[in-house]
C-alpha positions as CSV (number, residue, x, y, z in Angstrom):
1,X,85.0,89.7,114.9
2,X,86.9,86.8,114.8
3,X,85.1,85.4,111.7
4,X,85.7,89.2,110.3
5,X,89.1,88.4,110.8
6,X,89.4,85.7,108.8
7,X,87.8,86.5,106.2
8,X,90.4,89.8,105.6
9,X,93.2,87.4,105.8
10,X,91.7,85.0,103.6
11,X,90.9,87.4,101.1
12,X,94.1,89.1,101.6
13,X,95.6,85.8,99.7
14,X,93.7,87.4,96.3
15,X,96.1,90.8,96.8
16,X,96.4,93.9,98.8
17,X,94.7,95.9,96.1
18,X,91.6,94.0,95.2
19,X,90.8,93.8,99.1
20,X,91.7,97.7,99.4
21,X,90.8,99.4,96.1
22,X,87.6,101.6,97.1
23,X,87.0,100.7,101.0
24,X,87.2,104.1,102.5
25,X,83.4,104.1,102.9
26,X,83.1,100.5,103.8
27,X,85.6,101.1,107.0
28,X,83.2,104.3,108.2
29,X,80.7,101.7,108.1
30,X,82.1,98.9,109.7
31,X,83.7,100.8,112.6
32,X,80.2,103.1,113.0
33,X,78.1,99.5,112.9
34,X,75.9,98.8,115.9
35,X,78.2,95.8,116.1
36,X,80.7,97.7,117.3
37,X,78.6,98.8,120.3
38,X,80.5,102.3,120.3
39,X,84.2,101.5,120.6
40,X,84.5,102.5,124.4
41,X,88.3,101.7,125.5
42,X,88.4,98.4,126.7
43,X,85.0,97.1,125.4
44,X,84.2,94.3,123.3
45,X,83.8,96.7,120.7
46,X,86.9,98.7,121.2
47,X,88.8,95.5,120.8
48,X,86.7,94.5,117.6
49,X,87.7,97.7,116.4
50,X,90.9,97.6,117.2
51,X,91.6,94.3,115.9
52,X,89.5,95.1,112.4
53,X,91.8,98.2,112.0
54,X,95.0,96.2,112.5
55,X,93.8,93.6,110.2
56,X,93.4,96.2,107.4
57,X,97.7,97.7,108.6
58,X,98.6,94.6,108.5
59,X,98.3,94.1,104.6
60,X,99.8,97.3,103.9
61,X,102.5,98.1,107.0
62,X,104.6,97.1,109.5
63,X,104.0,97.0,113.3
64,X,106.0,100.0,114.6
65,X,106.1,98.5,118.1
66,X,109.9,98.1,118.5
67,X,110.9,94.4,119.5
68,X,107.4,92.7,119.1
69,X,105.6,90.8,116.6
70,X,102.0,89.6,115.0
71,X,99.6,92.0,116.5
72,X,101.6,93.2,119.4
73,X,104.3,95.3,116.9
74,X,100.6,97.3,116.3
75,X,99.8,97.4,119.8
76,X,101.0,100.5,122.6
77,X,99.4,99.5,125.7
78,X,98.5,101.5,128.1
79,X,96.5,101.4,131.4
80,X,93.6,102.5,130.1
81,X,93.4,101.2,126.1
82,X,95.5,100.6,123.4
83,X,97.1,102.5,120.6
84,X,97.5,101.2,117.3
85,X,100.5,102.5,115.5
86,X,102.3,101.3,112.1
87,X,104.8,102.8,109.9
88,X,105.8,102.1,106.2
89,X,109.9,103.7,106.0
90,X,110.7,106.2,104.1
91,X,112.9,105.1,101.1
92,X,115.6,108.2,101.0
93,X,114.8,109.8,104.7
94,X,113.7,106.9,106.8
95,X,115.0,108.7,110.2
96,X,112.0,111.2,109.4
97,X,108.7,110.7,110.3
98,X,105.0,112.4,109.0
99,X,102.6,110.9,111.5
100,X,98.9,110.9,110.3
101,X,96.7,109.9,113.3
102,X,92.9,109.3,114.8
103,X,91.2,108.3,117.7
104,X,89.3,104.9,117.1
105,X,87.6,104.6,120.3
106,X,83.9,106.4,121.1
107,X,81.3,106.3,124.1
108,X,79.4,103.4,125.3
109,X,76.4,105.8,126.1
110,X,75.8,109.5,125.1
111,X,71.7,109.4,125.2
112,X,68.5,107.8,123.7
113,X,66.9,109.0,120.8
114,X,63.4,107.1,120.2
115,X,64.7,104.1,122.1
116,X,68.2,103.8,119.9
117,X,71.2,104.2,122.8
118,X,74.5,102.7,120.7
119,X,76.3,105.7,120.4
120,X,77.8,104.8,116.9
121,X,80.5,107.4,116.2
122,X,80.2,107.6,112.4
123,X,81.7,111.4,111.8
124,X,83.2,111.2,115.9
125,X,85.9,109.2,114.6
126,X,85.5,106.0,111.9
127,X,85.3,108.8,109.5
128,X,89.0,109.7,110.3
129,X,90.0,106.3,111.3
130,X,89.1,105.4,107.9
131,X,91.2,108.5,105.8
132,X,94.1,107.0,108.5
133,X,93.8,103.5,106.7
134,X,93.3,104.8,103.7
135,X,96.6,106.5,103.5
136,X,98.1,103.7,104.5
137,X,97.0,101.6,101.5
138,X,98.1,105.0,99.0
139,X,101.6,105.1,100.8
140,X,101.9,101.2,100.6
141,X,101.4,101.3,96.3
142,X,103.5,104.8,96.0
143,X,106.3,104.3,99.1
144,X,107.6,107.9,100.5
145,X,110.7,109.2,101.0
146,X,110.2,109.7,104.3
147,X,108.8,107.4,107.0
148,X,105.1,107.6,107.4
149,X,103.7,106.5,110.6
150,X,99.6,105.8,110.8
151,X,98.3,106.0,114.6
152,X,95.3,105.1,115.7
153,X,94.5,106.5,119.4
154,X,92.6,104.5,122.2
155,X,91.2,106.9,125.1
156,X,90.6,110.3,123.4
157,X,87.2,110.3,125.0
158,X,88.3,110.2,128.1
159,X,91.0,113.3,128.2
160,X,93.1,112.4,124.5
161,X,95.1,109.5,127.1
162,X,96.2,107.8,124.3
163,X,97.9,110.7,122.5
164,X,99.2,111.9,125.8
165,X,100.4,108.3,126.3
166,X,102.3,108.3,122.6
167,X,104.0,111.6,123.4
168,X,105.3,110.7,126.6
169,X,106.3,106.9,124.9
170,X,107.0,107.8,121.3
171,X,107.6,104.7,119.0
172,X,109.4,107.4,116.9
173,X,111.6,110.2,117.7
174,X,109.8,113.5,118.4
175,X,112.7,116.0,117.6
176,X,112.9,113.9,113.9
177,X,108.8,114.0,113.5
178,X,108.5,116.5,110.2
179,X,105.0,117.0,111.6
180,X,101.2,115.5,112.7
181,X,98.3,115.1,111.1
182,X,95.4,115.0,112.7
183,X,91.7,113.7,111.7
184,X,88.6,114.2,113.8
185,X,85.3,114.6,112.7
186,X,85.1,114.5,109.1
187,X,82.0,114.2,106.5
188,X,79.7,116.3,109.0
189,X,77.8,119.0,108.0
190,X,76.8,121.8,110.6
191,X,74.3,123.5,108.3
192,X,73.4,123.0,104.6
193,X,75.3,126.4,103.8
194,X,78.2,124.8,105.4
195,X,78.5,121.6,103.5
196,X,81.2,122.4,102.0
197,X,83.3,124.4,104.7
198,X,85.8,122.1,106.5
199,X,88.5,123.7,109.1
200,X,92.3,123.3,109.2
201,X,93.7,124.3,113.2
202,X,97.1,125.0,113.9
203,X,98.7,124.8,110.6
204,X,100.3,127.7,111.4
205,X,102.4,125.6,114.3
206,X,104.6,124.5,111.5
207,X,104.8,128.2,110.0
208,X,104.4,129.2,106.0
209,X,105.8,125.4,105.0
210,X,103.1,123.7,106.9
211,X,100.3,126.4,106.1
212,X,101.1,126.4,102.2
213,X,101.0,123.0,102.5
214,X,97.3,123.0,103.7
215,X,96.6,125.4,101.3
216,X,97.4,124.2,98.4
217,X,96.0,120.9,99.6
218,X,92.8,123.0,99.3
219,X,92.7,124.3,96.0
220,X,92.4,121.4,94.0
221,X,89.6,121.0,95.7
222,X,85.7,122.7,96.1
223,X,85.7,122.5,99.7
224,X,86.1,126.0,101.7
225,X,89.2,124.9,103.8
226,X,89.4,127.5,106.6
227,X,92.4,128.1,109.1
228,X,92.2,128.7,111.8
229,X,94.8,129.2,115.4
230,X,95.4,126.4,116.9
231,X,93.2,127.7,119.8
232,X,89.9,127.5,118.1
233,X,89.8,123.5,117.9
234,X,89.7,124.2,122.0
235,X,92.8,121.0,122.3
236,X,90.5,118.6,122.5
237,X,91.3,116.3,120.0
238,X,94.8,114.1,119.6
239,X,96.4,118.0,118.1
240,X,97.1,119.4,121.5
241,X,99.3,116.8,122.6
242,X,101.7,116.7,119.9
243,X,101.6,121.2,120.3
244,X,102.1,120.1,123.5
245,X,105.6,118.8,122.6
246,X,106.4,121.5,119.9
247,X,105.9,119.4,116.8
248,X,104.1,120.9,113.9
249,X,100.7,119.9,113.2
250,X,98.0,120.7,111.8
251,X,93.8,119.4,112.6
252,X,91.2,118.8,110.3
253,X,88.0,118.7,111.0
254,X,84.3,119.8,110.4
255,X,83.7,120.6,114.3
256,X,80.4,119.3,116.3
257,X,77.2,120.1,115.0
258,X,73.8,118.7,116.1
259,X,75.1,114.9,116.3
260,X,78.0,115.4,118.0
261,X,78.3,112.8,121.0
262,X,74.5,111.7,119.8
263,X,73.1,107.6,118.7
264,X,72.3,109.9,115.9
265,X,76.2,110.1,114.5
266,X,75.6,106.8,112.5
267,X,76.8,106.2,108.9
268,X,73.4,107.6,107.4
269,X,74.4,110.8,108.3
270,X,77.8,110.7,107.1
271,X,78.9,112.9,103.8
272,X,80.6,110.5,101.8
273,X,81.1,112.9,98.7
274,X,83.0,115.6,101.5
275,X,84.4,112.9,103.1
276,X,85.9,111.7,99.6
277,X,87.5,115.2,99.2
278,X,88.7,116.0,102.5
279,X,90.8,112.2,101.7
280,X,92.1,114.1,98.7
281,X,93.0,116.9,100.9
282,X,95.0,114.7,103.1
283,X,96.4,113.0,100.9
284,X,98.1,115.9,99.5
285,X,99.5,117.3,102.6
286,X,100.7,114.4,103.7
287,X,101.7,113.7,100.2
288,X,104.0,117.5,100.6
289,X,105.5,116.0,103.1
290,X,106.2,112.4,102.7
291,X,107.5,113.0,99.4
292,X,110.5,114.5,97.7
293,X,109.9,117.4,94.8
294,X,110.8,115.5,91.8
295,X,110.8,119.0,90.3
296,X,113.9,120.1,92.7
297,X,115.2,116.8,94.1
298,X,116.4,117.2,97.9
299,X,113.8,120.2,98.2
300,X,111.3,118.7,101.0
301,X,108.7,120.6,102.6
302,X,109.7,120.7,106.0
303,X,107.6,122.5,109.0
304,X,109.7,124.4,111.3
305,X,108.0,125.3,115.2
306,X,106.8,128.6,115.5
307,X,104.7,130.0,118.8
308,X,102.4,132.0,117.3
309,X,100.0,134.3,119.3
310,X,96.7,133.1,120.8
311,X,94.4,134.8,117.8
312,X,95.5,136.5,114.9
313,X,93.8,138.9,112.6
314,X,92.9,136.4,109.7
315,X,90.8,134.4,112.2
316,X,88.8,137.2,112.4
317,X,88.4,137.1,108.6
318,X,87.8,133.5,108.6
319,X,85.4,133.4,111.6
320,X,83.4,136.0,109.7
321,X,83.0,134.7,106.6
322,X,81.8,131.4,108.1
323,X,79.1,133.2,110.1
324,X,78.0,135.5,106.9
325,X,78.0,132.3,104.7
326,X,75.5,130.4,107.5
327,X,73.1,133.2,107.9
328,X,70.9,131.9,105.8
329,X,70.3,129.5,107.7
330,X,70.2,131.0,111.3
331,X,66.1,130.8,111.0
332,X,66.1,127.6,112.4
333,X,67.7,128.8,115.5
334,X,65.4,130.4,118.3
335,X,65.3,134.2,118.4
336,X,67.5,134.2,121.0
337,X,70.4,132.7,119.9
338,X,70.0,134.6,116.8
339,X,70.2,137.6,118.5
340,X,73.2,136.7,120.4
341,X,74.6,135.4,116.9
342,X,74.0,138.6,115.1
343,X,75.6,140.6,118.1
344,X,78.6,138.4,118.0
345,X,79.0,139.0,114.4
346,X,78.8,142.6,114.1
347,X,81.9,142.8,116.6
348,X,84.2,140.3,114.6
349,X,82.5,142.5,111.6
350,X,84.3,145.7,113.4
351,X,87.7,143.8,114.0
352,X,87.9,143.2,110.9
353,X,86.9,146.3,108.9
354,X,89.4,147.9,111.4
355,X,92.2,145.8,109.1
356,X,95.3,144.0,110.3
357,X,97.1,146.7,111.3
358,X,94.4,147.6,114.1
359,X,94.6,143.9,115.2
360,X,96.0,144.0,118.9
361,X,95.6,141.8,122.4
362,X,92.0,143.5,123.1
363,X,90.7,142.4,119.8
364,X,91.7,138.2,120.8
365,X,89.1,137.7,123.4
366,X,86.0,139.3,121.1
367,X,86.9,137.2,118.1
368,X,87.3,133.8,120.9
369,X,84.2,134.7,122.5
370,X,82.5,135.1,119.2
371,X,83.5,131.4,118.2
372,X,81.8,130.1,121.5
373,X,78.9,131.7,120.7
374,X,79.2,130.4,116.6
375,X,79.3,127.1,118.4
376,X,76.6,127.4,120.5
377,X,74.1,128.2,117.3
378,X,76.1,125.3,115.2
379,X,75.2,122.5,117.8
380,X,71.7,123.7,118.4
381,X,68.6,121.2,117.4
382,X,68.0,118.1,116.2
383,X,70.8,115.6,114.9
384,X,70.8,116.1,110.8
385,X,73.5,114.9,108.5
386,X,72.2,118.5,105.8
387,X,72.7,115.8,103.1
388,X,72.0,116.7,99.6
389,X,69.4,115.2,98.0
């Protein structure tokens, strides 16, 4: 990796945007390379990871590690990794902050599939490490208005410690952060009916602003974007520590299908066409908030906190239109699970031909319990990428 690093800085002499222009897909595959041996905390891989990812910052951003420099202004240690945090300010609000973040580290092992044990982590996470540095390059050649931090986590594996770590030690303050953006598993497919459903949790954290924000993020676009409560990504990705700390955020991801936490999660299987849009989708909510409305100067989207309830009735909705839209599929599941599938439908079908108005606390555990057992058919089988073609 040391060679690797070199090379960026040499060929960071011919400019920022020759290196940069078009490397979204080269970063999935560099950071999902056997090389990289999985990028457990603390391994050689996790530290060629982490440095490779810095490299890439440090053309476009500044360390936003207060009072160090080089690599250490990326760098929040921690006992058990390293975070890797940067920042470009914001040129009319620099005392406000949109943080876009990703966990960077994987497993060392997760299993053996015909002899091949490196647990690559294409989609489970250089796929949103890679949307992280590739925001950073858009910010760097368009600057915000408001501060724009990029972290990269250490330790989500092993109980989101790195995120937990950032919130209890934040580089930036947490009452002035607008909101959090995070990226975890992207450019999967769980079935080929699916491929172009993606999932938006806990939008509704930062109320209307933040939820119109991911929504109109989503219609410049053909992907099905689907929100959902903030309960249905289960917290266990880098989201549920920054809900933990009331600040408005919002988690994008394609969930775990058949590769999940497999050697078979390598960049082959990786939807770079999704992947491209859900970077567009980013791009634009982050974009909503980073950025003034030249249209109404001084009129920023800002998020406010809201507690909303557990489940709400347009999850109901939402979980039943993915389930209708993958039943076409369901005949590579066995019977059983079909069964249980079909049963589990039929009730979120009842809640929600009963209509919003019939919604109530009975109707929340159905509709969770229904999403369990949507999981369980979406991870059943062998580890395919449903590519096209």
């Amino acid at each position: 990796m040391r060679v690797l690093r070199r090379t960026v800085r040499a060929v960071a002499l011919l400019g920022v945007a020759t290196l940069l222009t078009g490397c979204l897909h080269v970063h999935v595959q560099v950071l999902s390379s056997d090389s990289m041996g999985g990028r457990d905390n603390h391994s050689d891989g996790g530290v060629a990871a982490r440095e490779y990812v810095i490299d890439i910052l440090d053309l476009v951003a500044d360390g936003a590690v207060p009072g160090e420099t080089g690599d250490a202004a990326f760098e929040q240690q921690f006992p058990e990794g390293v975070n890797v945090i940067a920042q470009i300010t914001g040129t009319t609000r620099p005392d406000e902050y949109v943080v876009i973040g990703a966990h960077y580290d994987h497993h060392a092992h997760c299993g053996d599939i015909a002899g091949d044990t490196i647990c690559n982590g294409a989609t489970d996470n250089a796929t949103g490490t890679a949307m992280v540095l590739e925001m950073a390059v858009r910010f760097r050649a368009d600057p915000p208005d408001r501060t724009v931090v990029f972290a990269l986590w250490d330790a989500e594996e092993d109980g989101l410690l790195g995120s937990q770590y950032y919130v209890n030690n934040p580089v930036v303050p947490l009452a002035q952060t607008v909101a959090y953006l995070n990226l975890d598993i992207q450019g999967a497919n769980l079935l080929p009916t699916l491929r172009d459903t993606t999932f938006a949790i806990g939008a509704g954290s930062g109320g209307a602003a933040l939820e119109g924000a991911v929504d109109a993020a989503y219609s410049s676009s053909t992907l099905a974007g689907v929100q959902l409560s903030a309960i249905f990504g289960l917290f266990r990705s880098d989201y549920a520590s920054f809900l933990g700390v009331n600040v408005p955020t919002v988690f994008f991801s394609d969930s775990t299908g058949p590769c999940y936490h497999t050697p078979g999660d390598e960049y082959e299987v990786v939807d770079l066409a999704k992947l491209d849009q859900q970077t567009e989708v980013l791009h634009r909510t982050a974009s909503a908030l980073a950025y003034d409305d030249p249209a109404s100067p001084g009129s920023f989207v800002t998020p406010a906190w809201e507690a909303r309830p557990t489940a709400v009735y347009a999850d109901a909705v939402m979980l039943l239109q993915v389930m209708d839209t993958s039943m076409p599929d369901w005949d590579r599941f066995p019977q059983e699970l079909r069964d249980s599938g079909q049963a589990q439908r039929d009730i979120v079908a009842g809640i929600v031909a009963g209509g919003p108005s019939e919604f109530g606390d009975d109707d929340v555990w159905p509709v969770l319990n229904a999403a369990s057992e949507a999981i369980n058919l979406l991870t059943y089988g062998d580890c395919d990428g449903f590519l096209v073609g």
